[in-house]
C-alpha positions in Angstrom: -15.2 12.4 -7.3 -14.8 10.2 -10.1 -13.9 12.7 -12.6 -10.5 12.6 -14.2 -8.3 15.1 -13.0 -5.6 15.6 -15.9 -2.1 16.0 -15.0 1.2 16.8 -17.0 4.8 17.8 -15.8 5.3 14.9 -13.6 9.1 14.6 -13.1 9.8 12.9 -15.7 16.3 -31.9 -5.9 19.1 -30.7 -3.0 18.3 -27.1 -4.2 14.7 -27.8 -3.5 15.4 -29.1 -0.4 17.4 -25.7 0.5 14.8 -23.4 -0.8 12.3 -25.2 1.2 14.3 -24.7 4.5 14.9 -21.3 3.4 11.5 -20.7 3.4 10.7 -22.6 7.0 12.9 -20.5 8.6 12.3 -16.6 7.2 8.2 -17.1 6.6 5.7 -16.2 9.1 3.5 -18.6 11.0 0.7 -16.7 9.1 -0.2 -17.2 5.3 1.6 -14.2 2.9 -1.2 -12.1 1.6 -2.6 -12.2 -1.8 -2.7 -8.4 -2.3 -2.0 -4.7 -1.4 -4.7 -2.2 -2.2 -3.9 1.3 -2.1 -6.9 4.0 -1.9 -6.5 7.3 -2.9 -9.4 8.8 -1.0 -10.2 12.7 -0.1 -12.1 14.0 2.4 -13.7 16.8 -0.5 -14.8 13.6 -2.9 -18.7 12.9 -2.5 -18.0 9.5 -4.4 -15.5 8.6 -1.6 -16.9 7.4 1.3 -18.4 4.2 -0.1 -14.7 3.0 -1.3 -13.4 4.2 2.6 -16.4 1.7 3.5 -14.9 -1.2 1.2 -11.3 -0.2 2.5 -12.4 -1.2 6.1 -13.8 -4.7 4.6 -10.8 -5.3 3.3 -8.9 -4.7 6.3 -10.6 -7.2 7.9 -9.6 -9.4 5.5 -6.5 -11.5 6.5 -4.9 -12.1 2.9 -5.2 -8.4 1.8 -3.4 -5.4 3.3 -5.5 -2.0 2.7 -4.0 0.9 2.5 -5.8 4.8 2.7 -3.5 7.7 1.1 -5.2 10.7 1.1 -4.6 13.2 -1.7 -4.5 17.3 -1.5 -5.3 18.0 -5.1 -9.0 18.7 -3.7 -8.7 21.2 -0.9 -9.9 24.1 -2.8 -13.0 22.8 -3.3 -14.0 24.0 0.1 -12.9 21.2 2.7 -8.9 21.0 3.3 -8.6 17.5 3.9 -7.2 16.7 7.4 -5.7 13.6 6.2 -4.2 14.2 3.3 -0.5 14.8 2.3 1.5 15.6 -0.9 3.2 12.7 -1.1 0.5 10.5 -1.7 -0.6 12.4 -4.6 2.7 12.3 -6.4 2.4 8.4 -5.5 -1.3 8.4 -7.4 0.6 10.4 -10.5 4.2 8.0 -10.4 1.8 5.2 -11.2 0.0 7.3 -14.1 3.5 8.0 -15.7 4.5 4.8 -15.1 1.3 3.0 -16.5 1.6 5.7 -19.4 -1.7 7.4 -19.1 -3.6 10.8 -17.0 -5.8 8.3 -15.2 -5.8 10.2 -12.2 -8.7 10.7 -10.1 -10.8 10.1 -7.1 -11.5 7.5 -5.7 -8.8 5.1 -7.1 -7.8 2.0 -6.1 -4.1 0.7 -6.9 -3.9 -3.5 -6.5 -0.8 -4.9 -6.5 0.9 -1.8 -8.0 -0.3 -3.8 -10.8 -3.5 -2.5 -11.9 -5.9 0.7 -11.2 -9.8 0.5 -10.7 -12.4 2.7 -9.4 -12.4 2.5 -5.7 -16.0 2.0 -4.9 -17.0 -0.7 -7.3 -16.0 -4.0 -4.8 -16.3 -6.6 -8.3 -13.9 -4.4 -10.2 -11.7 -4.5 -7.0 -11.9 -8.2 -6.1 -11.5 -9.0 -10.2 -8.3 -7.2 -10.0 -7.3 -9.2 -7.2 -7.8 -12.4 -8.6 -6.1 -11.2 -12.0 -2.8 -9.5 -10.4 -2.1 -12.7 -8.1 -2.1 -14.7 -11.2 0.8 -12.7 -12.6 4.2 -14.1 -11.9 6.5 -12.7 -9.6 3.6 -10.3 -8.0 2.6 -11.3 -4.2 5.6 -13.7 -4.6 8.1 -12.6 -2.0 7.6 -13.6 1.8 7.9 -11.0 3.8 7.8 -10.8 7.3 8.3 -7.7 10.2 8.2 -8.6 14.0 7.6 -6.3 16.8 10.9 -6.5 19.5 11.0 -4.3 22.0 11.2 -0.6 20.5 12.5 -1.9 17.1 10.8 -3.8 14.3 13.0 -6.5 13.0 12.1 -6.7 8.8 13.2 -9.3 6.9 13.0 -10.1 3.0 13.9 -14.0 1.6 15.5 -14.4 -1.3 14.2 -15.5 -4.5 15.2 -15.8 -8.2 14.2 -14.5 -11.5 13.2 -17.2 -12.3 10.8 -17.4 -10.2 9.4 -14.4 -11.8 10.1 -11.9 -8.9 12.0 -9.0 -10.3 15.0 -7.4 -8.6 16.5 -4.9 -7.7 13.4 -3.7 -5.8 12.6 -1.2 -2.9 11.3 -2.2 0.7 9.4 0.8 2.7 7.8 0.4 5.6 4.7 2.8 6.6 3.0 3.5 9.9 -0.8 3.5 9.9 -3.9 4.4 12.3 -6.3 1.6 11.3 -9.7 3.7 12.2 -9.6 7.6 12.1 -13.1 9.1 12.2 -13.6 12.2 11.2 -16.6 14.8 10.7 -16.6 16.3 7.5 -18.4 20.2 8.0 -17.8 21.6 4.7 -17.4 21.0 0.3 -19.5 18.0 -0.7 -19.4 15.6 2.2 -20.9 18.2 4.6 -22.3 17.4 7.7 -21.1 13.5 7.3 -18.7 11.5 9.8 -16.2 8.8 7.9 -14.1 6.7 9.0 -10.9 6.5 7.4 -9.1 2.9 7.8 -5.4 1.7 7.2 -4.3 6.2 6.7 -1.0 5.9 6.2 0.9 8.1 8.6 4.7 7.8 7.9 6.5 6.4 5.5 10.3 5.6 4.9 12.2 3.8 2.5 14.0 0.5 4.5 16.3 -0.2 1.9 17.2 -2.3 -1.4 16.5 -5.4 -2.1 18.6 -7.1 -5.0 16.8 -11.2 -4.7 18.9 -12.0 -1.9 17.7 -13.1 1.5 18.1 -9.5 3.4 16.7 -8.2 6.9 17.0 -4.5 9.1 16.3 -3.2 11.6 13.8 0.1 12.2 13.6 1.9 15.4 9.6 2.5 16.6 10.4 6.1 17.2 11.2 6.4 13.5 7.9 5.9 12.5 5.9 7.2 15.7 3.0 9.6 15.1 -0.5 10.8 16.5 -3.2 7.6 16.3 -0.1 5.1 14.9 -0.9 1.8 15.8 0.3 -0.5 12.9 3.0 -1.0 10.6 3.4 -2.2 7.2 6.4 -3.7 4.6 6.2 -4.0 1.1 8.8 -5.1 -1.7 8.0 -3.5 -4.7 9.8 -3.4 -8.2 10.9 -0.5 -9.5 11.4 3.5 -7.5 9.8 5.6 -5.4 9.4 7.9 -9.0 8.3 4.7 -11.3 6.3 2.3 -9.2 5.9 -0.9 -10.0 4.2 -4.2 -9.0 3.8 -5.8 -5.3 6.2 -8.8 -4.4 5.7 -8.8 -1.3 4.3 -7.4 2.1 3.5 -7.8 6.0 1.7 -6.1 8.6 2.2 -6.3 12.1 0.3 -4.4 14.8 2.0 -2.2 17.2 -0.5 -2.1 20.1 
């Protein structure tokens, strides 16, 4: 459903040398992806199901962590969305107020908290991309979460203003189910079968981070749920009520 859904009220030399060990020893074995891509998707949204296709390319794609967040602002239309939950809409609408416009619609595609694109045209997508990473500080923070036993361990390195990374930020950590078909039997995508990649399932806040080298700990049972099988971190500027851009995330199965 690409039309615009209008919405008001929101709630209103030897340093090198140490950074460079620094890095060695908190940085995963893995290269730090380029970008996070959140989808806001609905099951009642005929122009959907070609950006949940796109999602599950990008999954697949090492350097990018894709992200489904199913809305609620279209259950009425005859199909309550089994997916969905109100948080993830008042996500979609923190980044409208924070971005300043009513750009709020169906499906959307958030890259690097930075920018917003329709989220079934793959150029406009992969040009965002490309654009965001360019921007200093986005993408910039290595991140890394491990699997131990019944806890993830999460930890955040430091880096300076200078190197373009704002702070203080906020890290969350979200549980996923990285395939989730489901048959559709009413409103516009009736009688289809899609398969929803990435949906996020839970979602906490870890803590602050203020550009200092910083690590928790998070229980598995905090973020257990039917289908979970994943786990994502992410650093972004900003709050949880004014959004801002990506510097930084991981992903780590839980299988």
């Amino acid at each position: 459903m690409t039309l615009m859904m209008a919405w008001s009220g929101f709630l209103n030399g030897s340093g090198a040398l140490a950074a460079c060990a620094l890095l060695t020893t908190i940085a995963p074995a893995v290269a730090q992806p380029r970008a996070v891509v959140e989808l806001f998707t609905s099951q009642g949204c005929s122009s959907c199901p070609a950006a949940d296709k796109i999602i599950g390319d990008l999954a697949n794609d090492p350097s990018v962590i894709a992200l489904s967040m199913p809305i609620d602002y279209w259950d009425y239309l005859g199909w309550k969305d089994t997916l969905a939950d109100s948080r993830f809409s008042a996500r979609q609408k923190a980044y409208s107020a924070r971005r300043g416009d009513r750009d709020v619609y169906t499906p959307q595609m958030i890259v690097n908290g930075a920018m917003q694109v329709v989220g079934n045209d793959r150029a406009r997508i992969d040009g965002a991309i490309s654009d965001t990473e360019k921007t200093a500080g986005i993408m910039s923070v290595p991140v890394k979460v491990t699997l131990d036993g019944k806890q993830l361990k999460v930890a955040v390195a430091a880096a300076a203003a200078a190197d373009g990374a704002p702070s203080p930020a906020e890290v969350w950590i979200c549980s996923i189910s990285k395939a989730v078909p489901i048959a559709i039997t009413r409103g516009e995508n009736r009688g289809r079968e899609v398969t929803y990649h990435n949906v996020v399932r839970t979602w906490l806040k870890v803590g602050d981070w203020t550009g200092k080298a910083q690590s928790w700990t998070v229980p598995i049972e905090n973020l257990a749920g039917a289908g979970v099988d994943a786990a994502v971190v992410y650093v972004q500027s900003g709050s949880r009520e004014q959004p801002g851009p990506m510097l930084g995330a991981a992903l780590t199965s839980l299988d």
